[in-house]
matplotlib code that plots the C-alpha trace (Angstrom):
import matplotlib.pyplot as plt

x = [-4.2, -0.8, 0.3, 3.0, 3.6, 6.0, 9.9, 10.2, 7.7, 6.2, 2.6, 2.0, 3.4, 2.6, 3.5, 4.6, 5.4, 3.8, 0.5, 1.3, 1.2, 4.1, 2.9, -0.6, 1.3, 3.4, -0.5, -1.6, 1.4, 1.0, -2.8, -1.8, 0.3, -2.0, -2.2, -5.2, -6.0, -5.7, -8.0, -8.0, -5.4, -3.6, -2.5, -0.4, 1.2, 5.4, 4.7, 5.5, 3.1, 0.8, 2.0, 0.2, 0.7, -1.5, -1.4, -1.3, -2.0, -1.7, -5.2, -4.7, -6.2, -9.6, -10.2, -10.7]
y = [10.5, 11.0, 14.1, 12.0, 8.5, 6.6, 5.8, 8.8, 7.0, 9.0, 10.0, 8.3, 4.9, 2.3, -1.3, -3.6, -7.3, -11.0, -11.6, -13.6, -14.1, -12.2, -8.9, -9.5, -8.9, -5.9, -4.4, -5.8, -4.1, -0.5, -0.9, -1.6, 1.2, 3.9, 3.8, 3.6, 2.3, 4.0, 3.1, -0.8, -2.7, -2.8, -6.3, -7.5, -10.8, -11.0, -14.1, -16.2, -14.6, -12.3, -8.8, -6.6, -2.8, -1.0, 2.2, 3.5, 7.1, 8.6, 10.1, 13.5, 15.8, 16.7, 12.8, 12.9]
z = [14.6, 13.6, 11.3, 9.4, 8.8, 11.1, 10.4, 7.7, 5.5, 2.4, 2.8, -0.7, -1.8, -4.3, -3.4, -6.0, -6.2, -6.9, -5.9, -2.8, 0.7, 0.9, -1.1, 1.1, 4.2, 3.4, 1.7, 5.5, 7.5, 6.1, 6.8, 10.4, 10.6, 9.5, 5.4, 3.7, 0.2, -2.6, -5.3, -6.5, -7.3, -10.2, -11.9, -14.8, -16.0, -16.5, -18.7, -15.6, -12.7, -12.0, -10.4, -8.6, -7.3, -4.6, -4.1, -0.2, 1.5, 4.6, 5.3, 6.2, 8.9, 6.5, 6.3, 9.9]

ax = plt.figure().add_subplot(projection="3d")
ax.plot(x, y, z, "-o")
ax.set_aspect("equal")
plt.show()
């Protein structure tokens, strides 16, 4: 495992957009690279579509 996420990444981040294909993948990608979930989703409406945030860690060494 590595110590620290690739390309200068944060060990924490929270992903935000449209709940669509689009969001899906970029949730998808950072699982490929390492990241794990962070709790549920979170999900509100604008008025015109839904938006969702996920929260994403990089597990650390005790995780192992």
């Amino acid at each position: 495992m590595i110590d620290q996420p690739p390309d200068g990444l944060p060990r924490y981040r929270v992903l935000t957009g449209p709940d669509d294909e689009t969001f899906c993948r970029r949730v998808s990608e950072a699982l490929g690279l390492g990241f794990h979930l962070y709790g549920g989703p979170a999900l509100t409406f604008n008025g015109e579509r839904v938006i969702v945030a996920q929260a994403l860690v990089w597990p650390s060494n005790a995780e192992e």
